[in-house]
C-alpha positions in Angstrom: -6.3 -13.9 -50.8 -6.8 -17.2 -49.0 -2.6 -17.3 -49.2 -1.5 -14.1 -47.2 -2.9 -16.0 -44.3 -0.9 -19.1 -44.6 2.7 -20.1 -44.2 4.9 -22.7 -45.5 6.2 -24.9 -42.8 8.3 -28.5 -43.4 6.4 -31.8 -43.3 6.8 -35.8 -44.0 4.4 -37.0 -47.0 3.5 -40.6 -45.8 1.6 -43.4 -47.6 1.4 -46.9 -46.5 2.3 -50.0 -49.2 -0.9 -51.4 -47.6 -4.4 -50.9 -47.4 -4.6 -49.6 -44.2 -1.2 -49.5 -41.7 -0.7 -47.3 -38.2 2.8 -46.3 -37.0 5.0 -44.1 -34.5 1.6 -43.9 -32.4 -0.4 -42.0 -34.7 -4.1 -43.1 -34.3 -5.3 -42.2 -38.1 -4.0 -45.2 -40.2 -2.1 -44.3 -43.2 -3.2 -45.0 -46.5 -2.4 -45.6 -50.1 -3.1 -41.9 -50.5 0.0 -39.8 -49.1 -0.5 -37.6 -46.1 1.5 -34.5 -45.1 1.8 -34.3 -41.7 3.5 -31.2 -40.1 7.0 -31.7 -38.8 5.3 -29.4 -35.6 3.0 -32.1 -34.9 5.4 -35.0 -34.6 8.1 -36.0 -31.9 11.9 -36.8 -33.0 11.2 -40.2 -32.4 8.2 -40.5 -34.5 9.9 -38.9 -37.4 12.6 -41.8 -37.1 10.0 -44.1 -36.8 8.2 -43.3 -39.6 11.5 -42.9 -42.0 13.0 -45.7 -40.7 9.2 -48.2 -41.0 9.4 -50.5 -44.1 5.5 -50.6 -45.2 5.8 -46.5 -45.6 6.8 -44.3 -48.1 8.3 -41.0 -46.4 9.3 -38.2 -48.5 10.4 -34.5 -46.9 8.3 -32.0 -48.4 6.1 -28.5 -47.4 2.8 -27.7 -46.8 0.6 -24.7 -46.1 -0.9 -24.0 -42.8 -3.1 -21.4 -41.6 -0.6 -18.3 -40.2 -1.6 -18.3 -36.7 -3.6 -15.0 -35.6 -1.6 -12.4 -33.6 -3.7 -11.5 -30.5 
């Protein structure tokens, strides 16, 4: 049930090769432990950022998000 209110939308999985490491201005450090990150919540430029920083491992992927209610 929980499913017919969510959607699939495109995101970045992102771990750090460190302990702890920020970039592309997000304030949450990244982490061993991979993050998705919606591709709606990040600026062209961070995306490049983040693909393009050498202490993170980027991979494309998809995540579920909460369908947003119609009003």
């Amino acid at each position: 049930m929980a499913n017919e209110k969510a959607k699939k939308v495109k995101a970045l999985s992102v771990a750090a090769k460190r302990e702890r490491f920020f970039s592309a201005g997000i304030t949450t450090p990244f982490t061993y432990e991979a993050r998705d990150i919606p591709l709606t919540d990040l600026t062209e430029a961070q995306i490049k950022e983040l693909k393009e920083d050498p202490y993170l491992v980027v991979r494309e992927t998809e995540m579920e998000v909460p369908a947003e209610a119609s009003a």
